[in-house]
N, C-alpha and C positions, 0 to 999 in steps of 0.2 A: 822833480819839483811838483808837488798840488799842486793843480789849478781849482779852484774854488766851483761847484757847481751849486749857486746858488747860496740860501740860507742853512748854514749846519743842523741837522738834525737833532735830537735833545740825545746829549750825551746817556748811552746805557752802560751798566758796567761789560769791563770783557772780562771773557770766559777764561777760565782757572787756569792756570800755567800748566801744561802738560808736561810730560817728564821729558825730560832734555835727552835729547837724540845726539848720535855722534853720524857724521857724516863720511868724512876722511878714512878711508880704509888703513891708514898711516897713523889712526887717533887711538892710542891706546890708554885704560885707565891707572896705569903709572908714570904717563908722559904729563909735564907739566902744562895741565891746563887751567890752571890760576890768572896764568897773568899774560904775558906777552913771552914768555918763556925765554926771555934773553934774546939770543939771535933765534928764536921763531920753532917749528915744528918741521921736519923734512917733507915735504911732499913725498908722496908713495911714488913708483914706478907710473899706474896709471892714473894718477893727477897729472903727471909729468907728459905722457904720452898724450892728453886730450889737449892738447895745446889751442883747437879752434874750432871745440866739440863741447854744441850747446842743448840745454832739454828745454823744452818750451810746453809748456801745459796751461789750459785751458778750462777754466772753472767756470761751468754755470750756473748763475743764481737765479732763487725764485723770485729775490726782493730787490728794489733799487738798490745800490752801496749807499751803507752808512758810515760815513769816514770815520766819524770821531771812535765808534766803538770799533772799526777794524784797524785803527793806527795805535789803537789803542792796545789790540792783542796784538799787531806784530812789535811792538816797545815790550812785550814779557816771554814774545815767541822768539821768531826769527833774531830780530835784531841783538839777542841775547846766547844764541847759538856760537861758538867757537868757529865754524865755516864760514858762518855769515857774517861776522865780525874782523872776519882777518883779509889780509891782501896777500895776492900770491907772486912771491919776491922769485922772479927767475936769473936777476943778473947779479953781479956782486963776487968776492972773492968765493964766500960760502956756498956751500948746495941750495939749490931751487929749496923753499920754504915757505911756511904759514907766518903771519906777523899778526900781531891782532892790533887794529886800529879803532876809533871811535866813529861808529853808525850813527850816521845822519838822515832819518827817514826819508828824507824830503829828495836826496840824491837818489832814492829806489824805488820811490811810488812815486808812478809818472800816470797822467791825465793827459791823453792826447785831447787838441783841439780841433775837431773831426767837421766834416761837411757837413751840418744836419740836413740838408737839402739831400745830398745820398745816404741819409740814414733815412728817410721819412721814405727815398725810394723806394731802397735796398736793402736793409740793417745786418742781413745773411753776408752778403757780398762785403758792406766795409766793415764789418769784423774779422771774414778770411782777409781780405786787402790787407787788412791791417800785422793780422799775426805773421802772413806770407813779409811784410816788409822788416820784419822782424830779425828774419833772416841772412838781410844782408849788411843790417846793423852794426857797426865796431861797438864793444862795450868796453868801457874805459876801466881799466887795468889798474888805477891809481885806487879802486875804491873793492868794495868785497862784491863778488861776481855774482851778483843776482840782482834781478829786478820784480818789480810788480807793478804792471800795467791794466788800470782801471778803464775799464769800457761800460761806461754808464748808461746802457739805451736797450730797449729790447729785441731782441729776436725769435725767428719763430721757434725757439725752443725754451728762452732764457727771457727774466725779465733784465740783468744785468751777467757781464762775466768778469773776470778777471785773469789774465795772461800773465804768469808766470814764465821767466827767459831765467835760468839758473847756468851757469856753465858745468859742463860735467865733470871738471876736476872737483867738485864741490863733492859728487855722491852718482850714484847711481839710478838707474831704473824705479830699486826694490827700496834704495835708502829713499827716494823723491815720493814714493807713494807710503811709507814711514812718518815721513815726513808731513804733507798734508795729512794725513791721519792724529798725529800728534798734536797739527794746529785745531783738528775737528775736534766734535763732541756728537753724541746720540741725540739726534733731533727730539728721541723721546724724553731722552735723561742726560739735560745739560750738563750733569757731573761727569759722565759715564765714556767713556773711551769707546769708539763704534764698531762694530761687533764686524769680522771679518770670517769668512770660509777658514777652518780648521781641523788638521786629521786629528784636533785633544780632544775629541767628540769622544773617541778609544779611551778606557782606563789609561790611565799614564803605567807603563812598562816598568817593571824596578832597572835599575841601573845596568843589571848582567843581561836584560834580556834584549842583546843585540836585534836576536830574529826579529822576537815581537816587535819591535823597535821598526824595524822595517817592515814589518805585515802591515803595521799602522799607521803607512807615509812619515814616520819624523827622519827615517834617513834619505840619505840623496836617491834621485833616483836610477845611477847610477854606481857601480862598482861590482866587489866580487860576491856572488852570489852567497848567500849565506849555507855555513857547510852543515848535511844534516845529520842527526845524531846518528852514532855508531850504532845501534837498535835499527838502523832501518835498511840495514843490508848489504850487499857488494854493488846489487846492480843503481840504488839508490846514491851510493858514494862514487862509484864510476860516471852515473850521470852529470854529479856535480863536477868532479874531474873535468872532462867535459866539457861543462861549460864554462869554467875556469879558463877553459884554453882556449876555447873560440873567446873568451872576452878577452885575453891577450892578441888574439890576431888580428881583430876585431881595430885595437887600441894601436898595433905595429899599423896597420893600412892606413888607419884617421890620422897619427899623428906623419905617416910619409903625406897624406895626400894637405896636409894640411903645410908643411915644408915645402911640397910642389908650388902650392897657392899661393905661401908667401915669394916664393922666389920667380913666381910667374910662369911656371913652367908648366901649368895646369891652370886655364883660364874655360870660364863661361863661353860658350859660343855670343856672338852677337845679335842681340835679339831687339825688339821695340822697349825693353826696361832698359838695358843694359847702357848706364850712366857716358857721358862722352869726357875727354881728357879734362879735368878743373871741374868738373861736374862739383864739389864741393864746396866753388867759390860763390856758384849759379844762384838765382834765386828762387826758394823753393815756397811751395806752396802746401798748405796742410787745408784736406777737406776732410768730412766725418760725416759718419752716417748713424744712425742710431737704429738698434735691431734687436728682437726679441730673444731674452736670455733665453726661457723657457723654449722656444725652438730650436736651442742647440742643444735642451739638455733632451728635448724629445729625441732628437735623433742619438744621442749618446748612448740614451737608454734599450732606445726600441731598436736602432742599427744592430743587423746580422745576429738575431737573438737565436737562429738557428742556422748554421751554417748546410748541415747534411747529421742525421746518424750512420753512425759507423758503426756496425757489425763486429762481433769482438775478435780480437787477433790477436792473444799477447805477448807473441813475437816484433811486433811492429807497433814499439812504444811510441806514442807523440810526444812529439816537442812543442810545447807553450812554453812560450815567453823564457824560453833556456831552460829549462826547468821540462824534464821527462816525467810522462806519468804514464801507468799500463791499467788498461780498463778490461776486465774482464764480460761487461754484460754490455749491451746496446748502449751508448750515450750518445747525448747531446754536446755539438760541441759549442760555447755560447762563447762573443766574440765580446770581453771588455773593453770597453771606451772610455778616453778620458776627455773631457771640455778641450783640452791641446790638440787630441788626436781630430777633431771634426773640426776645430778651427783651422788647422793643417791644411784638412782636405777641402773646406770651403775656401780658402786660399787660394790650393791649385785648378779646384773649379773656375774660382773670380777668375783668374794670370788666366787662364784656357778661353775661357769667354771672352775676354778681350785679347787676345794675340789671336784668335783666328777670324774674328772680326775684322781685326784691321789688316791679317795678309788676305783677308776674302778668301782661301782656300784651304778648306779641311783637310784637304789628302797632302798639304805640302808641310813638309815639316814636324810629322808627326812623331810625337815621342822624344821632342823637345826637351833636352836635358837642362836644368838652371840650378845654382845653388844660393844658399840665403844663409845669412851670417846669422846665429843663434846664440845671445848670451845668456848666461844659464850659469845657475845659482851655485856655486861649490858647498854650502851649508844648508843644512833640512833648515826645511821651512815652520817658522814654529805659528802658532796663536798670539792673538795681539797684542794679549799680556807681556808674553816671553817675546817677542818680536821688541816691545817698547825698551823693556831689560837690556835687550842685547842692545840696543842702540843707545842706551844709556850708558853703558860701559863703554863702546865705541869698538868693543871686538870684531876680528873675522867679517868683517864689509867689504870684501872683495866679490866684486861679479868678476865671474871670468867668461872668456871665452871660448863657444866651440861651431862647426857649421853643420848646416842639416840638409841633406839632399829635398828636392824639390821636384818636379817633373810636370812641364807644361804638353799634355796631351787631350784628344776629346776621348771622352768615352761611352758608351751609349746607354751603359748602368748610371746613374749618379753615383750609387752608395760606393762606385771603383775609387771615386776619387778618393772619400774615407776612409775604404779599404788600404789602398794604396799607401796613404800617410799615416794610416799605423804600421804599417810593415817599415815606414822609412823611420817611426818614431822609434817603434819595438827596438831597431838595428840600434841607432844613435844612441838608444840606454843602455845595450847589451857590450859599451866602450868606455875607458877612459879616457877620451880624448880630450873631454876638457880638462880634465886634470895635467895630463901630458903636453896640452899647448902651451896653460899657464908655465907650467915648470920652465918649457923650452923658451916662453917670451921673456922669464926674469932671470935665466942664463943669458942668454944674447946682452939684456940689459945688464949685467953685472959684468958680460965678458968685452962687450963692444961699448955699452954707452947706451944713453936713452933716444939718441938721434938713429942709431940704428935698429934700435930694435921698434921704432915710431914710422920708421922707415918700412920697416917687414909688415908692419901691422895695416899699414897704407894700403901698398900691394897685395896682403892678402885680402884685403875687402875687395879691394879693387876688381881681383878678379872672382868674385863673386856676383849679383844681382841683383838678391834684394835682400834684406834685412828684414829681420822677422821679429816679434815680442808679444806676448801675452801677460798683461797684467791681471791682478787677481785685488779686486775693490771692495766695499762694503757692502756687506750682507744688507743694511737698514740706511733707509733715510739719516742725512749726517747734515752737521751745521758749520759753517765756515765763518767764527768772529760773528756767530747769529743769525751768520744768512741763511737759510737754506740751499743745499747743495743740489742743484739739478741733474749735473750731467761731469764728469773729470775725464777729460780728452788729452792724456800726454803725445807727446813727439821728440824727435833729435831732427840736430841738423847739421852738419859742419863736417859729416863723412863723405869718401867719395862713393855716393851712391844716389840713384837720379827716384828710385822708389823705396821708401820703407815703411812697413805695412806694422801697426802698434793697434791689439784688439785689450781694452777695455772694460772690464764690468762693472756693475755698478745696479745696485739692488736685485733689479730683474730686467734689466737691462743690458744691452752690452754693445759698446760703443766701436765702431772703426773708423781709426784715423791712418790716413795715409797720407805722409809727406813724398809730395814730389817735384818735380824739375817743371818749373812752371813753363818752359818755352816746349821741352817734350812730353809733355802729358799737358795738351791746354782741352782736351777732355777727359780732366780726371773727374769730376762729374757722371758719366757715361761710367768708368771704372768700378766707382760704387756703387750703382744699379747693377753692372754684373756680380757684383760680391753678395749685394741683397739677393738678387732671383738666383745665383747658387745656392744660398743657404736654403729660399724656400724651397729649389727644388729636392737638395738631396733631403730634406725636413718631406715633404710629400711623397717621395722612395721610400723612407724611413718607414715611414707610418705604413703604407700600402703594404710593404714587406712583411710586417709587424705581424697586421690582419691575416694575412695570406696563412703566415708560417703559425700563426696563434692557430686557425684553421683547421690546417694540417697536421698539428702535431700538438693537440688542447690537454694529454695526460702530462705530456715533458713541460707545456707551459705554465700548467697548474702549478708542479714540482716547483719548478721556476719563482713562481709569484710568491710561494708557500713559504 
């Protein structure tokens, strides 16, 4: 229900209907999406599995809300969407299903009636209050599973926000930021679709040229390595060999340890994250910190640009990243980074800063093993063109699942922690184990039922830590129904897990939000000051290194720059 804040503003028009997105991994473009489809649309496997798993996201604006023009784009956006429109039918003779009913804006844009006396305080504190109560909310099941909650007042970052609570059988991570992208526009160019990071920066590959195709990010980044031409030798083709076969052992290991997990037979040690039994009924809290994009890409760039030269041997090929190569003359060897690999390791820095703070003792516990549930994308990720496309057909939207080792220790290098989480990233690409889970989770679900294999998926969180996500936002200032967009802070909540750490971009900016267990993290406050001063510091290694090895070695860095 609106509540009214004051006099309505002068009606402006809203912004041009964006192309229609498909949500539902179950949504295909020869399923009938006309009408109410009869008896309805089958929920997927994981609609079915998110049974009390919701995404909650956090938009901040530059400008007051203007109702009339944002009730006005979700009547041509949202409320016109197939997910957004339907209710999700679990009991009944028939399979759990999609039903499409008639949206009533007024049941999903809700206006809380807030204390201004603690806004005029506070306005930081009852905006988290608020999204934290959010939490522990029932969202009534009779109506289509999303809301939008207006918070009309400023904060020190926002002149307004708005809270989106979508339940996750709706869509995912990668569909949800889709998705406000499709209700956005180019703050420059109200017509214009807003411009996102993209590997089509590369000529587009013709159709046969698989490799190219992966030289230039469109494929996963994961699988079998690409095999190279018969021209390049015995010991070039035994390489690949090779690696061929560590990515199978690689894939046998993740997908046992990943069976262990679900069955519990390989759990997390117990640690100060490590969520307690119901921990997913609790109530949680989401704090954010806002931090400099451009400081993670310094250190992306300038991290390990020289490791050592090595003297040539070429009996004693190196292995990069599975892939063997034999150097005949003196090289460099230069350490690639990706925005994932420093986020990683600022991560493990934050989890280290704060877990040895609070046991007060460095030497106890070192080399603290945790794992964090990583889902991750099974389709190359395209441009926001092709991104829009594919969600207009409504194809291939499954995120799947896989997990990624983790390691809370101190270390007296910063750049170790970096270092560290490329070696665990490099590993986890060099496997198909997400592919191997998904298979193994829609067996179980097709052999036992969706209660067991919902079952498996519980426990395998469960005994995991933390949960981990990386989102990838717009390149440029973007406008929401007109407003300006400040800041887009997503989160989940309704797994069992008491911390989940979800990093953000957003121009040149880059956002951390972490949802946590409000009773065992009541200084999660303190947590994002250690995530800040790890990133400066391994950002001031970075650069010192830089100098150092640019220094020492000004003909290889010149090469380098050239």
């Amino acid at each position: 229900m609106v509540v009214a804040h004051g006099a309505s503003p002068p009606l402006a028009p809203p912004p041009p209907p964006p192309l229609s997105v498909g949500i539902d991994s179950c949504y295909r473009d020869d399923d009938d999406a006309g009408g109410n489809g009869g008896d309805g649309e089958p929920l997927s496997p994981t609609a079915r599995m998110f049974q009390d798993f919701y995404i909650v996201s956090v938009v901040g604006c530059g400008t007051p809300i203007d109702f009339d023009p944002a009730r006005a784009g979700l009547e041509v956006t949202l409320a016109r969407h197939p997910r957004f429109c339907s209710i999700r039918v679990m009991d009944g003779p028939a399979e759990p299903r999609w039903v499409r009913t008639t949206v009533n804006l007024d049941d999903h844009i809700i206006v809380p009636d807030l204390d201004r006396a603690a806004i005029s305080a506070d306005p930081d504190k009852v905006l988290e209050d608020y999204v934290a109560s959010l939490s522990t909310l029932p969202m009534d099941q009779s109506r289509p599973l999303w809301e939008l909650h207006v918070l009309d007042f400023p904060t020190s970052e926002a002149a307004s926000a708005v809270v989106f609570r979508i339940h996750h059988a709706l869509g995912d991570g990668t569909s949800l930021v889709s998705l406000l992208l499709a209700c956005t526009r180019s703050a420059r160019d109200p017509s214009a679709l807003p411009a996102l990071p993209s590997a089509a920066a590369a000529p587009a590959p013709a159709p046969e040229d698989h490799q190219g195709a992966r030289r230039r990010g469109r494929a996963p980044v994961f699988g079998v390595p690409p095999r190279p031409a018969w021209s390049a030798g015995a010991l070039a083709l035994a390489a690949w060999a090779l690696s061929c076969a560590l990515l199978a052992w690689h894939t046998v290991l993740d997908a046992a340890r990943f069976v262990a997990m679900a069955l519990q037979i390989l759990r997390d040690p117990p640690t100060v994250f490590a969520g307690v039994r119901g921990v997913e009924f609790r109530r949680k809290r989401f704090v954010m910190r806002t931090l400099c994009l451009h400081d993670v890409k310094l250190v992306k760039h300038g991290f390990g640009c020289v490791r050592h030269v090595v003297a040539p041997d070429p009996f004693q090929p190196l292995l990069l990243s599975g892939i063997y190569h034999l150097h005949l003359f003196p090289y460099m060897i230069y350490v690639t980074q990706t925005i994932n690999d420093v986020l990683v390791g600022v991560t493990s820095a934050g989890l280290s800063r704060y877990y040895f703070r609070r046991l007060g003792d460095l030497d106890a516990n070192k080399g603290t093993c945790i794992r964090s549930v990583l889902f991750v994308n099974l389709r190359p990720t395209p441009g926001i063109q092709k991104l829009a496309k594919m969600m207009e057909s409504g194809k291939h939207n499954d995120l799947k699942w896989g997990n990624r080792l983790g390691y809370i220790a101190m270390h007296d290098d910063p750049l170790d922690y970096v270092r560290n989480a490329k070696k665990t990233v490099d590993r986890k690409k060099h496997s198909l184990e997400a592919v191997v889970t998904h298979v193994i989770a829609e067996t179980v679900t097709k052999l036992f039922g969706i209660e067991v294999s919902t079952a498996l998926f519980h426990r395998m969180v469960s005994s995991t830590t933390v949960q981990f996500s990386n989102m990838v936002g717009p390149t440029e200032p973007i406008e929401f129904y007109g407003h300006p967009v400040v800041y887009i802070a997503p989160s989940v909540f309704g797994h069992p897990s008491a911390l989940t750490i979800h990093w953000q971009s957003y121009t040149d900016t880059i956002k951390i939000i972490l949802a946590v267990d409000d009773a065992q993290f009541p200084d999660s406050h303190q947590l994002l000051d250690d995530f800040a001063e790890s990133l400066e510091m391994i950002r001031d290694a970075a650069s010192a290194t830089f100098r150092a090895q640019a220094k020492a070695y000004p003909d290889l860095h010149s090469k380098r720059s050239g």
